[in-house]
PyMOL CGO cylinders between C-alpha atoms (Angstrom):
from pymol import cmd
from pymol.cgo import CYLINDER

trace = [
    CYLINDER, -56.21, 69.67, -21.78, -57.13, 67.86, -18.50, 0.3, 1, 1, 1, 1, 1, 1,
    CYLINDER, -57.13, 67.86, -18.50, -57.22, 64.58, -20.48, 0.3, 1, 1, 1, 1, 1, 1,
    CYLINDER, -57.22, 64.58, -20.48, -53.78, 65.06, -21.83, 0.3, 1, 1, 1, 1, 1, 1,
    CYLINDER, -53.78, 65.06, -21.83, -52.48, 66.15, -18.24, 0.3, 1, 1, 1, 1, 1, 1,
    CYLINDER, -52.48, 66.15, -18.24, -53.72, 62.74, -17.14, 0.3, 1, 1, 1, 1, 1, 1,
    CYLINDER, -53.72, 62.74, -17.14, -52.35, 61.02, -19.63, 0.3, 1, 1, 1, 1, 1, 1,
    CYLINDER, -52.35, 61.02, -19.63, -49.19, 62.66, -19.10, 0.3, 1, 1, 1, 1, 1, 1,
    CYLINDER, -49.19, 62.66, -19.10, -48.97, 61.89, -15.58, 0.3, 1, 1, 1, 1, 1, 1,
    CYLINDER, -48.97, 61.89, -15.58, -50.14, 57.90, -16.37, 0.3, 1, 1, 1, 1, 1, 1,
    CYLINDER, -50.14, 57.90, -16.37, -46.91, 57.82, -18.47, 0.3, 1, 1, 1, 1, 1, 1,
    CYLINDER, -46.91, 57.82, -18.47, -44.67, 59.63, -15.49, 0.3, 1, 1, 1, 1, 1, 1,
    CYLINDER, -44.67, 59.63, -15.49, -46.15, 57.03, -13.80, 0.3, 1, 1, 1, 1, 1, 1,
    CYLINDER, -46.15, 57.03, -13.80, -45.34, 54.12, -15.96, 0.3, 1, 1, 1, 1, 1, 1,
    CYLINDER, -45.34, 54.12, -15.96, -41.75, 55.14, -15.88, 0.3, 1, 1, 1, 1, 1, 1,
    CYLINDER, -41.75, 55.14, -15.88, -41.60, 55.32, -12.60, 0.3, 1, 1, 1, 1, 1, 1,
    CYLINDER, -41.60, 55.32, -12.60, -42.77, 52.05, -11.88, 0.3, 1, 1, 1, 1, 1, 1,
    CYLINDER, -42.77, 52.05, -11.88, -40.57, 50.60, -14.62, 0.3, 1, 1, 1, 1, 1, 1,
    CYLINDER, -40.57, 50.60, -14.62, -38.05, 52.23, -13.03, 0.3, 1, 1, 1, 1, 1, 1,
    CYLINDER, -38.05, 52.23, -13.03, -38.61, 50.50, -9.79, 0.3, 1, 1, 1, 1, 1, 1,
    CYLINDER, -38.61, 50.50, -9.79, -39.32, 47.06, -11.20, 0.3, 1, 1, 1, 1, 1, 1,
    CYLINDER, -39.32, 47.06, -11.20, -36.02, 46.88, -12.94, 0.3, 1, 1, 1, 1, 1, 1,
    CYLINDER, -36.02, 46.88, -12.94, -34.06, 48.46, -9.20, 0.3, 1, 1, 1, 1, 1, 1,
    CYLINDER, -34.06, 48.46, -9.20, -35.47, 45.74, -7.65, 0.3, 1, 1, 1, 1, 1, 1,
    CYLINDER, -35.47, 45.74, -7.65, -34.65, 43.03, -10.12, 0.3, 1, 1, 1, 1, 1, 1,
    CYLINDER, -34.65, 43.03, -10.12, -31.01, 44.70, -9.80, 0.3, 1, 1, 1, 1, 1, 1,
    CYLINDER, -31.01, 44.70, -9.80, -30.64, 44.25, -6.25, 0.3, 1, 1, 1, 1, 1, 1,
    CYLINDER, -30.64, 44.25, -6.25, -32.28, 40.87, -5.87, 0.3, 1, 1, 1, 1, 1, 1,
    CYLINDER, -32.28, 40.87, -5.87, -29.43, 39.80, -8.98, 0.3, 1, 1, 1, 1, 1, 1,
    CYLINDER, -29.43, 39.80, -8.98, -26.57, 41.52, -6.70, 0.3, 1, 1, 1, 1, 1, 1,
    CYLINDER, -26.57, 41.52, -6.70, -28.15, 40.02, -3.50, 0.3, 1, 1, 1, 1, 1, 1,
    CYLINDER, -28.15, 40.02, -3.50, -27.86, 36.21, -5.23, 0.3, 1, 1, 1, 1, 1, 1,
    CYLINDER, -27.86, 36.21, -5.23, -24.54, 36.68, -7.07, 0.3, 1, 1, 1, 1, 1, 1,
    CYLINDER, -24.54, 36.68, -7.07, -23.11, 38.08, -3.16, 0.3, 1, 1, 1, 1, 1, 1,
    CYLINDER, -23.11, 38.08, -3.16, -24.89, 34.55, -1.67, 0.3, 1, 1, 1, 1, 1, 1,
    CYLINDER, -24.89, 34.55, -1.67, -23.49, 32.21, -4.29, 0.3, 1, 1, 1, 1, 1, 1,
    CYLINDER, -23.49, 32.21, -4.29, -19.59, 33.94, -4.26, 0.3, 1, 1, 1, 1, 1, 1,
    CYLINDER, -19.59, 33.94, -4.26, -19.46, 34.08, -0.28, 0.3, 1, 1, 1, 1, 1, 1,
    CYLINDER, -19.46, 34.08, -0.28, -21.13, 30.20, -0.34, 0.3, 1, 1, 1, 1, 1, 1,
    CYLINDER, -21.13, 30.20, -0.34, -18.19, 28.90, -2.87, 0.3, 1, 1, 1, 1, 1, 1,
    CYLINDER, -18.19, 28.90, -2.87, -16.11, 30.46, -0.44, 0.3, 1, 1, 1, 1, 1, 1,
    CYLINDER, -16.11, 30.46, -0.44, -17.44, 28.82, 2.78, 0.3, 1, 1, 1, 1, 1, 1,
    CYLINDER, -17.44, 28.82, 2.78, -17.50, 25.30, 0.75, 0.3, 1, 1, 1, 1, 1, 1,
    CYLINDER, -17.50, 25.30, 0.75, -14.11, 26.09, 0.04, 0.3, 1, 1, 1, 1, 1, 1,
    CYLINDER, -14.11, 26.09, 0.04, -12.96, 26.27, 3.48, 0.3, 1, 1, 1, 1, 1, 1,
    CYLINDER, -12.96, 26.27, 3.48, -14.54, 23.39, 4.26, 0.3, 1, 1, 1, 1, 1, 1,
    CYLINDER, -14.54, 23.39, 4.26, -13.37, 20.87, 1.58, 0.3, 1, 1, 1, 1, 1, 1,
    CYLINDER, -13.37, 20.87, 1.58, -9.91, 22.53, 2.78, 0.3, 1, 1, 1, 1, 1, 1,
    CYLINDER, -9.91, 22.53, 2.78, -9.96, 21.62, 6.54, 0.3, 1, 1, 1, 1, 1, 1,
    CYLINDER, -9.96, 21.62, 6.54, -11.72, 18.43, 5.57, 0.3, 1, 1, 1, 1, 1, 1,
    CYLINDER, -11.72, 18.43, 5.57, -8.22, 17.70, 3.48, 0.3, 1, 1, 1, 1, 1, 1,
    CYLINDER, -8.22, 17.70, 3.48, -6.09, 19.18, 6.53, 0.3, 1, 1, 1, 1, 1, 1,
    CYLINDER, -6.09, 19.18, 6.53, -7.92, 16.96, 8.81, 0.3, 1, 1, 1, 1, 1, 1,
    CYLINDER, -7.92, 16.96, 8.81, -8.13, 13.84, 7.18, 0.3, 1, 1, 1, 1, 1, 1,
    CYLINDER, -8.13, 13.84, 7.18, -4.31, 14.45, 5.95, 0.3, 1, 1, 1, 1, 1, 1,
    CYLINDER, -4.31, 14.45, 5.95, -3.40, 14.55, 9.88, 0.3, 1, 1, 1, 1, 1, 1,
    CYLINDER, -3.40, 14.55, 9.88, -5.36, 11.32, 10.95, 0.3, 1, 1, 1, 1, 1, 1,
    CYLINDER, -5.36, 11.32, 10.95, -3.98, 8.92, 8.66, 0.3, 1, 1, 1, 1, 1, 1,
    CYLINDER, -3.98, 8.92, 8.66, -0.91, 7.68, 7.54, 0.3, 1, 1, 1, 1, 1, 1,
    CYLINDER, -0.91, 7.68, 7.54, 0.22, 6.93, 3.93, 0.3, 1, 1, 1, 1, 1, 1,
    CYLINDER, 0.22, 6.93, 3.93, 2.41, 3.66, 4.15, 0.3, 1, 1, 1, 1, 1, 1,
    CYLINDER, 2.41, 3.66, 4.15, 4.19, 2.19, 0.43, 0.3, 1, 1, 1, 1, 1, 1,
    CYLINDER, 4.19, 2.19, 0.43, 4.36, -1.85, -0.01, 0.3, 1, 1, 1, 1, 1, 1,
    CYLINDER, 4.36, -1.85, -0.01, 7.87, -2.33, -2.42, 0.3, 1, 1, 1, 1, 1, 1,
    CYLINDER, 7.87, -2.33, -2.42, 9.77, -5.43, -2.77, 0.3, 1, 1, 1, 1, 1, 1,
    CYLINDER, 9.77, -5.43, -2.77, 13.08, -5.46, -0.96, 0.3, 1, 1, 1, 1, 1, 1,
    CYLINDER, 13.08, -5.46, -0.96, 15.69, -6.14, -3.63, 0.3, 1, 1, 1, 1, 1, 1,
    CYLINDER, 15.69, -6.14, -3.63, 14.10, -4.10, -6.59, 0.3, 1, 1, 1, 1, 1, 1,
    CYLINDER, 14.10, -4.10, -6.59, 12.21, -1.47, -4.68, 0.3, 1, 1, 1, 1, 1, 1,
    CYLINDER, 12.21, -1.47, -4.68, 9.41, -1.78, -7.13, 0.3, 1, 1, 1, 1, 1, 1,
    CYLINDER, 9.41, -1.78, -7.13, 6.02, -0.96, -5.68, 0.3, 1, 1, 1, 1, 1, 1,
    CYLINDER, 6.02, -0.96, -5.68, 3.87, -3.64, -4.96, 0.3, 1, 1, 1, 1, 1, 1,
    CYLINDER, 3.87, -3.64, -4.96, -0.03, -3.46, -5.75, 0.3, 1, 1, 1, 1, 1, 1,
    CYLINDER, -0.03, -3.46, -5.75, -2.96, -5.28, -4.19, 0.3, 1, 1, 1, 1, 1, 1,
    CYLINDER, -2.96, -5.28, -4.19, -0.60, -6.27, -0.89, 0.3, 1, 1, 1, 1, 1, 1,
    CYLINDER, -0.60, -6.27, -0.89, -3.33, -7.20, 1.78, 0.3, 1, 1, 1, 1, 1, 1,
    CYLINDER, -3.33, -7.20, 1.78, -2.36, -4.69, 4.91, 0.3, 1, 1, 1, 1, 1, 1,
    CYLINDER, -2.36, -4.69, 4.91, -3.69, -6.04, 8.60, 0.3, 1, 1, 1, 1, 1, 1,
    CYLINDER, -3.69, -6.04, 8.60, -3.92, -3.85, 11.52, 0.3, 1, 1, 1, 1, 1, 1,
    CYLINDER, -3.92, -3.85, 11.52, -4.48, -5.82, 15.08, 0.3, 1, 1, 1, 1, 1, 1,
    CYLINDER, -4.48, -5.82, 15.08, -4.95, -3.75, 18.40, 0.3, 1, 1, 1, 1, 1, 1,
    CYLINDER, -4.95, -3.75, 18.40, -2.17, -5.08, 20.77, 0.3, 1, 1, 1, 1, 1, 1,
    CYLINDER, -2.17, -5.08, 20.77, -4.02, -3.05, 23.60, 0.3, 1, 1, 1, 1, 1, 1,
    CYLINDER, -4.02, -3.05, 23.60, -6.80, -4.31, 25.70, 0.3, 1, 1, 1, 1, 1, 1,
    CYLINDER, -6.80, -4.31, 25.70, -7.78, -0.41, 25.90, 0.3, 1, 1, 1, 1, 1, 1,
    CYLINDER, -7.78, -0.41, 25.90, -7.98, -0.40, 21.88, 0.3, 1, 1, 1, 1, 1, 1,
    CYLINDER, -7.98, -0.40, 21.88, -9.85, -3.57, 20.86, 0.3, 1, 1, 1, 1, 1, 1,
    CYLINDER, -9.85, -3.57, 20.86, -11.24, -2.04, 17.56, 0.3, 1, 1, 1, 1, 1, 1,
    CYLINDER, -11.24, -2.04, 17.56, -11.12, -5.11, 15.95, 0.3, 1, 1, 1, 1, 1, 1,
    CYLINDER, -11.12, -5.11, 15.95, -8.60, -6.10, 13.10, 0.3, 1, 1, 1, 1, 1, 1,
    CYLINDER, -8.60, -6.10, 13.10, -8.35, -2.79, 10.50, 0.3, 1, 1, 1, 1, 1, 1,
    CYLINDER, -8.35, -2.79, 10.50, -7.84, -4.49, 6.83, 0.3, 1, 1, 1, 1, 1, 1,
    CYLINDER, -7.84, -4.49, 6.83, -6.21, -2.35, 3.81, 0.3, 1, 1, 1, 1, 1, 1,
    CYLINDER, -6.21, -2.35, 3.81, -5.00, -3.17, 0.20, 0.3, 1, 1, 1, 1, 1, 1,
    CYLINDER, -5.00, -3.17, 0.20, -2.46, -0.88, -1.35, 0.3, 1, 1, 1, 1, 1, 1,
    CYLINDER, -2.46, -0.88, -1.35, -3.13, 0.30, -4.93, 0.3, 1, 1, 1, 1, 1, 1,
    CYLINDER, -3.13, 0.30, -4.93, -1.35, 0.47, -8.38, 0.3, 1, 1, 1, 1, 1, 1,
    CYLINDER, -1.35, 0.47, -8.38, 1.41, 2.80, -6.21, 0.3, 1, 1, 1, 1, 1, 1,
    CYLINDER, 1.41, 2.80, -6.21, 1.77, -0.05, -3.75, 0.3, 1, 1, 1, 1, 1, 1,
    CYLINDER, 1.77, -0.05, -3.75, 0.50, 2.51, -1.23, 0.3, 1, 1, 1, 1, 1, 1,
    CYLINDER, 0.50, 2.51, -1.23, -2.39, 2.93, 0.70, 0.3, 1, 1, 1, 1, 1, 1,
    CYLINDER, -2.39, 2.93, 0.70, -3.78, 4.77, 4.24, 0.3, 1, 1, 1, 1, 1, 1,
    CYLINDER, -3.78, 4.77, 4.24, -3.47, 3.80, 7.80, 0.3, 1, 1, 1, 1, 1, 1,
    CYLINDER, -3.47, 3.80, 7.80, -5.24, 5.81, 10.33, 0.3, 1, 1, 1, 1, 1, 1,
    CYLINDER, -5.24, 5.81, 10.33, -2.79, 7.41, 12.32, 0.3, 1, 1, 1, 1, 1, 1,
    CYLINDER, -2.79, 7.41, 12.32, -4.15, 6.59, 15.97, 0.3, 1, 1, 1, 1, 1, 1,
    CYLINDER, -4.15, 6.59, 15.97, -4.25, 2.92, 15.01, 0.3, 1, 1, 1, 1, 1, 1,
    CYLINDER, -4.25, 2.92, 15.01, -0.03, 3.52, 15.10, 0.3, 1, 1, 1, 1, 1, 1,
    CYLINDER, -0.03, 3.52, 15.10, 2.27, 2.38, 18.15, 0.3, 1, 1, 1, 1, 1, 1,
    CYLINDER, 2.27, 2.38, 18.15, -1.25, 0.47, 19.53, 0.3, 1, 1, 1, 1, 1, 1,
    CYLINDER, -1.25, 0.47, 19.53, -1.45, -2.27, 16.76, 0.3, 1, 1, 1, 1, 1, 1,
    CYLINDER, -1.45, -2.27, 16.76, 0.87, -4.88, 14.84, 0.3, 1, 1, 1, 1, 1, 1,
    CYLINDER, 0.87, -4.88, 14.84, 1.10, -4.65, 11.32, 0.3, 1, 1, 1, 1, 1, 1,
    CYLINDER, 1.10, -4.65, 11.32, 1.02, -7.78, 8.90, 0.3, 1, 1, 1, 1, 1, 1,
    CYLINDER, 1.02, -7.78, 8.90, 1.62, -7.62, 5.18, 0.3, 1, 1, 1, 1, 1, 1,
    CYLINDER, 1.62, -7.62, 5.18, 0.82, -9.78, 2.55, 0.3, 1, 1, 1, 1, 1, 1,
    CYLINDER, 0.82, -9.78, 2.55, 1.06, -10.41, -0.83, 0.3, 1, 1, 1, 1, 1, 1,
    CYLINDER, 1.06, -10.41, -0.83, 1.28, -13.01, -3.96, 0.3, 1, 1, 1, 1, 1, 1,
    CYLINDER, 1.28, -13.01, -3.96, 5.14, -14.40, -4.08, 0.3, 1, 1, 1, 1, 1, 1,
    CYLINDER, 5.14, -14.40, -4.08, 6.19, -12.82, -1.27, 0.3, 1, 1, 1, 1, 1, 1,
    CYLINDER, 6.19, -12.82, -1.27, 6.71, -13.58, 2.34, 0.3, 1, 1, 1, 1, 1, 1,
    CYLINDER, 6.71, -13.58, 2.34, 4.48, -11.95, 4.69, 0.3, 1, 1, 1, 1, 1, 1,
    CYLINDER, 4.48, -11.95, 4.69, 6.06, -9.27, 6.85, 0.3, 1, 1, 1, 1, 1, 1,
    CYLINDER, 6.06, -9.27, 6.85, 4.81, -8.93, 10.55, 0.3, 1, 1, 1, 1, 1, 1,
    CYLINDER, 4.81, -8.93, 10.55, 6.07, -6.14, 13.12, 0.3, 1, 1, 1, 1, 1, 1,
    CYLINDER, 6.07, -6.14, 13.12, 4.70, -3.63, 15.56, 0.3, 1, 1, 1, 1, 1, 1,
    CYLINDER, 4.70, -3.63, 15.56, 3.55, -0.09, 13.45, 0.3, 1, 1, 1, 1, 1, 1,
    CYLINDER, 3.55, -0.09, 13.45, 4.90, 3.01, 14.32, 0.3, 1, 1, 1, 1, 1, 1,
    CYLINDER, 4.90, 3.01, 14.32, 4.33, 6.27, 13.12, 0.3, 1, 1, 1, 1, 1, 1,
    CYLINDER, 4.33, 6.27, 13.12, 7.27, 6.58, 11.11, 0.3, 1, 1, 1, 1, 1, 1,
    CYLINDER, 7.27, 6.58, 11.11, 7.28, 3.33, 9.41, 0.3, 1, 1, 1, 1, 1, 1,
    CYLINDER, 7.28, 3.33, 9.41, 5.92, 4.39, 6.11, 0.3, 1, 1, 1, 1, 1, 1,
    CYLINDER, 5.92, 4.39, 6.11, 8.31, 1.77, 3.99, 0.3, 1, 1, 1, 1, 1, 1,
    CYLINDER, 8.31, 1.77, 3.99, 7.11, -1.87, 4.30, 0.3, 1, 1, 1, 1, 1, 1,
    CYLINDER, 7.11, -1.87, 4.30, 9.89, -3.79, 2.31, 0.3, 1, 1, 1, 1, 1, 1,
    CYLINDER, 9.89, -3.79, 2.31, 8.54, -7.49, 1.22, 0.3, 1, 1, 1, 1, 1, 1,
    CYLINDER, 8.54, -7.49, 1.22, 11.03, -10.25, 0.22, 0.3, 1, 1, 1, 1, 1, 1,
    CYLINDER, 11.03, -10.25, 0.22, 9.91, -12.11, -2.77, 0.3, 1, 1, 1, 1, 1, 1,
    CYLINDER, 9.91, -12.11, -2.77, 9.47, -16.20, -1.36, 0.3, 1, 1, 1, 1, 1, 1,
    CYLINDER, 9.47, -16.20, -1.36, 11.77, -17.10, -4.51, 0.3, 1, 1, 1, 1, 1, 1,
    CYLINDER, 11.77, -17.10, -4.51, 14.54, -14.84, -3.54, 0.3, 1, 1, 1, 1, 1, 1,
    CYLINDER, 14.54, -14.84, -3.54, 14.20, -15.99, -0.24, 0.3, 1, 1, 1, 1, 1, 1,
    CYLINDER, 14.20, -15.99, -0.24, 14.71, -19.81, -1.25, 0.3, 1, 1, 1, 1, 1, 1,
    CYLINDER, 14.71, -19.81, -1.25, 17.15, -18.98, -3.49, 0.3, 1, 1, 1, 1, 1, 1,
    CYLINDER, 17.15, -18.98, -3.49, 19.28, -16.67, -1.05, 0.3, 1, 1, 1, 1, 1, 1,
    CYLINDER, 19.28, -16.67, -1.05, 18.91, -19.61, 1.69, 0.3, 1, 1, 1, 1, 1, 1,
    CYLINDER, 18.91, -19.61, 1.69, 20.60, -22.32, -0.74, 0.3, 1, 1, 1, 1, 1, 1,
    CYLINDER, 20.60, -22.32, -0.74, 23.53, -19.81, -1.70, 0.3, 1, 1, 1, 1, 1, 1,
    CYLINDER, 23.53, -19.81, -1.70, 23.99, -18.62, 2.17, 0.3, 1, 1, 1, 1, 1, 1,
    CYLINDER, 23.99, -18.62, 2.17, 24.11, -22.68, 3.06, 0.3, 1, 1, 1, 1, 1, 1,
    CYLINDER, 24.11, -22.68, 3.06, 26.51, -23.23, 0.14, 0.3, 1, 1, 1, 1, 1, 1,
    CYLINDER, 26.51, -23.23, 0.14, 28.82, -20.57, 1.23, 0.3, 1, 1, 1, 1, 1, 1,
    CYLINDER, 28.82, -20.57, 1.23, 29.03, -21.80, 5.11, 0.3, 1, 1, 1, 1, 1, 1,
    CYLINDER, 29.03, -21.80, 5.11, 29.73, -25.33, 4.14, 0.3, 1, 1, 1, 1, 1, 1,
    CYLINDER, 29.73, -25.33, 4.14, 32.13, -24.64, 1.79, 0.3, 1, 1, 1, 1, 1, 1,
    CYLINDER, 32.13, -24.64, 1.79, 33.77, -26.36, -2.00, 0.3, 1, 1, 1, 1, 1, 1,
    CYLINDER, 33.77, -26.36, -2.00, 32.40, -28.67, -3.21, 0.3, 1, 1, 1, 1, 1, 1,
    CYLINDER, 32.40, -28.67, -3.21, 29.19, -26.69, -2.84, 0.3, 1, 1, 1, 1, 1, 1,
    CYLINDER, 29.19, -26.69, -2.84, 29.82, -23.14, -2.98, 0.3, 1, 1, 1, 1, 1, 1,
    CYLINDER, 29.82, -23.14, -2.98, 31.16, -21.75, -6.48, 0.3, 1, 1, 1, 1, 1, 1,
    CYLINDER, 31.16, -21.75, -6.48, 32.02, -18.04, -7.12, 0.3, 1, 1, 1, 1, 1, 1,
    CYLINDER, 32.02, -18.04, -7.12, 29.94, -15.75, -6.69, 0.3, 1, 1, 1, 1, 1, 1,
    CYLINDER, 29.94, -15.75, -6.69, 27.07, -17.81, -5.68, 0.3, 1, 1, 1, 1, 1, 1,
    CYLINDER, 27.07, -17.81, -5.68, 26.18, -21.24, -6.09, 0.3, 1, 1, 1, 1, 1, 1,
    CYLINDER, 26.18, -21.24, -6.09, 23.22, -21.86, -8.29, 0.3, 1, 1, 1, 1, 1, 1,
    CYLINDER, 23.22, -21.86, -8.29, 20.96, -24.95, -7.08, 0.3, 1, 1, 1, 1, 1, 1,
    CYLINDER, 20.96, -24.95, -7.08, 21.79, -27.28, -10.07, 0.3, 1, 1, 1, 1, 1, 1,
    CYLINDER, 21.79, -27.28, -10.07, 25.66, -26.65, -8.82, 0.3, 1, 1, 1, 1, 1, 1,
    CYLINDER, 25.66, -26.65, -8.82, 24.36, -27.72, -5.39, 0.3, 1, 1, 1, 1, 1, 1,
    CYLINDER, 24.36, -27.72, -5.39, 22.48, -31.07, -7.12, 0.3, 1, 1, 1, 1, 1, 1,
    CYLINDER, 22.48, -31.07, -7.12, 25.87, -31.66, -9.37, 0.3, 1, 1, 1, 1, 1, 1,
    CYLINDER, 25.87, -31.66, -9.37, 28.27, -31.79, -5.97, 0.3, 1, 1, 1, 1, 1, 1,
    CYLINDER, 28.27, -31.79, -5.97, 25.61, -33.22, -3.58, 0.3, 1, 1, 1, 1, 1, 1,
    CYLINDER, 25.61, -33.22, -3.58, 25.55, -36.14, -6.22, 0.3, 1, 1, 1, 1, 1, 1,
    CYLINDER, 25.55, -36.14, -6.22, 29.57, -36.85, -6.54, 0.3, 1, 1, 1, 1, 1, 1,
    CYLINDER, 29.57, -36.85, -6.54, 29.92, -36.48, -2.66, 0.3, 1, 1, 1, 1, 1, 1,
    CYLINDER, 29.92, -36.48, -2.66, 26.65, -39.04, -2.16, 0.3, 1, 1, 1, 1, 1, 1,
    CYLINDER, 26.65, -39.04, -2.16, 25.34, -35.95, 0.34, 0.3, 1, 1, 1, 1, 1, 1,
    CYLINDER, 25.34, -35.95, 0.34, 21.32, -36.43, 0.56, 0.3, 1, 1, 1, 1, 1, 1,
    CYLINDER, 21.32, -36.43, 0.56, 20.48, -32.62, -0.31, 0.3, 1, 1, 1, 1, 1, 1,
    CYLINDER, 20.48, -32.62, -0.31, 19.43, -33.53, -3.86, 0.3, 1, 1, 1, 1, 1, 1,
    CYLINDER, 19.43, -33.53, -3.86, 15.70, -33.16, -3.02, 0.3, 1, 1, 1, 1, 1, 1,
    CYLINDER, 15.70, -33.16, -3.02, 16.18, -29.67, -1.67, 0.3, 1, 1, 1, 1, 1, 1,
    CYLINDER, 16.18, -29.67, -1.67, 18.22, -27.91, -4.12, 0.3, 1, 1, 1, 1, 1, 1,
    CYLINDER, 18.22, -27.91, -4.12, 16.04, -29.36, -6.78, 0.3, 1, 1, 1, 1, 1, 1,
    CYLINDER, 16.04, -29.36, -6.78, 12.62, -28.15, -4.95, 0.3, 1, 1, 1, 1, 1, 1,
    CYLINDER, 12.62, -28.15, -4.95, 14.54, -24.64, -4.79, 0.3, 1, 1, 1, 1, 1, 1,
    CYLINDER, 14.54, -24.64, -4.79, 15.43, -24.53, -8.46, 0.3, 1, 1, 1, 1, 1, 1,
    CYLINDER, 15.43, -24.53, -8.46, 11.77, -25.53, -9.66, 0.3, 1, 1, 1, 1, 1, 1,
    CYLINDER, 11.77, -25.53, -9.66, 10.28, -22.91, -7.32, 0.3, 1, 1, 1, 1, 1, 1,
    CYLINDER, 10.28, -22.91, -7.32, 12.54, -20.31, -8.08, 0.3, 1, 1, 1, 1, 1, 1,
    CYLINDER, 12.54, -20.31, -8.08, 12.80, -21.16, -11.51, 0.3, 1, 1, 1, 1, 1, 1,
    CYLINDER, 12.80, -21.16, -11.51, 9.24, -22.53, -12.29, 0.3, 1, 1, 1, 1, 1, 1,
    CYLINDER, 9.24, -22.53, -12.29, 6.63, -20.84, -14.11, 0.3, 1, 1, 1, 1, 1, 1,
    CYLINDER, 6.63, -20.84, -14.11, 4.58, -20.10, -10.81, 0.3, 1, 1, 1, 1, 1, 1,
    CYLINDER, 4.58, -20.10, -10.81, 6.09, -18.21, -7.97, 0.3, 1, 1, 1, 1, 1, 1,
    CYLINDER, 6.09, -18.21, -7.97, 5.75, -20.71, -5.03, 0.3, 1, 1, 1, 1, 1, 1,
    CYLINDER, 5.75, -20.71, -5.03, 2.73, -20.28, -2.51, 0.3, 1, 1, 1, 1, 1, 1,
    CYLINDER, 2.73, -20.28, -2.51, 2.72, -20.60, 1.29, 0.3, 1, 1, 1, 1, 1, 1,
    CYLINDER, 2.72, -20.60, 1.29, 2.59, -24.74, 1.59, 0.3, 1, 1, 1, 1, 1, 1,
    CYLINDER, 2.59, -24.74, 1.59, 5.19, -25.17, -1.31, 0.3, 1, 1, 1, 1, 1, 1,
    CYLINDER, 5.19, -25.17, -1.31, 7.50, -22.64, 0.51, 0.3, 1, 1, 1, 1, 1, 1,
    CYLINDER, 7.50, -22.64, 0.51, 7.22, -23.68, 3.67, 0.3, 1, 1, 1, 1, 1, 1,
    CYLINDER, 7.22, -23.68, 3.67, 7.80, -27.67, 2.59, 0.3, 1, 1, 1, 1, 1, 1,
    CYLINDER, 7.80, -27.67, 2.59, 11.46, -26.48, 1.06, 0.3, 1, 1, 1, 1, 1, 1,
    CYLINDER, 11.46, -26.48, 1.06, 12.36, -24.86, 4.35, 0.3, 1, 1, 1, 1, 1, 1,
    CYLINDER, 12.36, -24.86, 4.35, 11.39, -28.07, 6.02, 0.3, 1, 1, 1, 1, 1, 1,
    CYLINDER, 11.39, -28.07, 6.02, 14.22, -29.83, 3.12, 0.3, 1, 1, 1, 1, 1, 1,
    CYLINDER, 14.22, -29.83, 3.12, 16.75, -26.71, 4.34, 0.3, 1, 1, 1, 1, 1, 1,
    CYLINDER, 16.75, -26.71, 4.34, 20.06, -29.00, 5.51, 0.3, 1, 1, 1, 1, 1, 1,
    CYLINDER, 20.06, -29.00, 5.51, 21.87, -28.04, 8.59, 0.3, 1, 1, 1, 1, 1, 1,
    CYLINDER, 21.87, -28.04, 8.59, 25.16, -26.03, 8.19, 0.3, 1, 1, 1, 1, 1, 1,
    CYLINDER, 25.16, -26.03, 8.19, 27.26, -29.32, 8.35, 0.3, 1, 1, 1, 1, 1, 1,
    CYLINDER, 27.26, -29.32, 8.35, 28.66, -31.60, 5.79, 0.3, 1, 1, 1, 1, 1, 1,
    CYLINDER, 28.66, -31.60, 5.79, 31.05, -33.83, 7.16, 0.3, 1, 1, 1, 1, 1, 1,
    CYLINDER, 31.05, -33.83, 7.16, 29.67, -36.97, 8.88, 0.3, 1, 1, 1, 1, 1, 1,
    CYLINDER, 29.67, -36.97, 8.88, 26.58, -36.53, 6.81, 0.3, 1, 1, 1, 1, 1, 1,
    CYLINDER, 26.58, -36.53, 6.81, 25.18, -34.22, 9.05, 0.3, 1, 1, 1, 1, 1, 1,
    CYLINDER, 25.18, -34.22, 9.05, 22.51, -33.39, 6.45, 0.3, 1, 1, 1, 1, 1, 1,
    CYLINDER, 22.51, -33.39, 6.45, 18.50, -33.99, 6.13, 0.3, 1, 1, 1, 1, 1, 1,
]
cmd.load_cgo(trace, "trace")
């Protein structure tokens, strides 16, 4: 009998301890199931006012071409402090696939803002907060508009309903003996080439651009 009373008790025992073993493996599961949940939670709030606070210190501009408004990707965006009290150095961006891209919003109402991009005419102006539209005109537009605007102010022979074309400016240059030949057909290659013209090609038609006048010859 006092052996089976001890035994008894060893297995009371046992139980106990079994008992106590699996408590603690309860509480140490609650304890790291409470750390992980209230951790999410702080990461949470912190990949939120890292959004809120990178949201408020820059500026999402859009690059889109100024006759079709179709964005414009892989424009090269300059930033230049135009304050002696901000020399940061010049801030460079390229928009993406969107034609958009980030400026930081201190750099605004402190810097000038230059835009670039293939075929297109750079744009250059002071950046303000609200100017989140950068509207680029295409250099063959820009030829081509030129020729019809001169057309128009000088008049018939040159100008034809709606717009003269540059191969209508060639055809009544040629009958009136007016040397603009060379211009209108530099503008109809470049606006009607294969390649959009670059700065130096561009830049060479302007220099060809006649004055407003006709009469007298008062042409390049």
């Amino acid at each position: 009998r006092p052996l089976a009373g001890i035994l008894a008790c060893a297995v009371v025992l046992i139980a106990l301890l079994a008992r106590v073993v699996d408590t603690s493996r309860l509480l140490s599961w609650i304890r790291a199931r409470a750390h992980r949940t209230t951790r999410r939670a702080s990461d949470s709030r912190l990949t939120l006012a890292t959004y809120e606070e990178t949201r408020a210190s820059t500026r999402v501009v859009r690059v889109v071409d100024a006759h079709s408004n179709e964005a414009i990707a892989g424009a090269q965006i300059e930033l230049v402090p135009t304050s002696f009290e901000w020399a940061k150095g010049t801030l460079r961006s390229e928009t993406d696939d969107k034609g958009a891209t980030a400026l930081p919003a201190e750099w605004a109402g402190r810097s000038s803002l230059r835009v670039s991009a293939v075929g297109y005419r750079p744009f250059d102006a002071p950046w303000e907060y609200d100017r989140i539209e950068l509207r680029l005109n295409s250099r063959r537009r820009a030829l081509l508009e030129a020729l019809t605007t001169w057309a128009r102010s000088v008049g018939p022979p040159f100008h034809r309903a709606p717009d003269a074309t540059p191969a209508d400016v060639v055809s009544a240059a040629t009958e009136a003996n007016i040397p603009v030949t060379k211009w209108a057909r530099a503008v109809e290659h470049a606006v009607y080439g294969p390649n959009p013209p670059g700065p130096a090609e561009d830049a060479g038609i302007e220099a060809l651009h006649p004055v407003p006048k006709v009469q007298g010859q008062d042409v390049r």
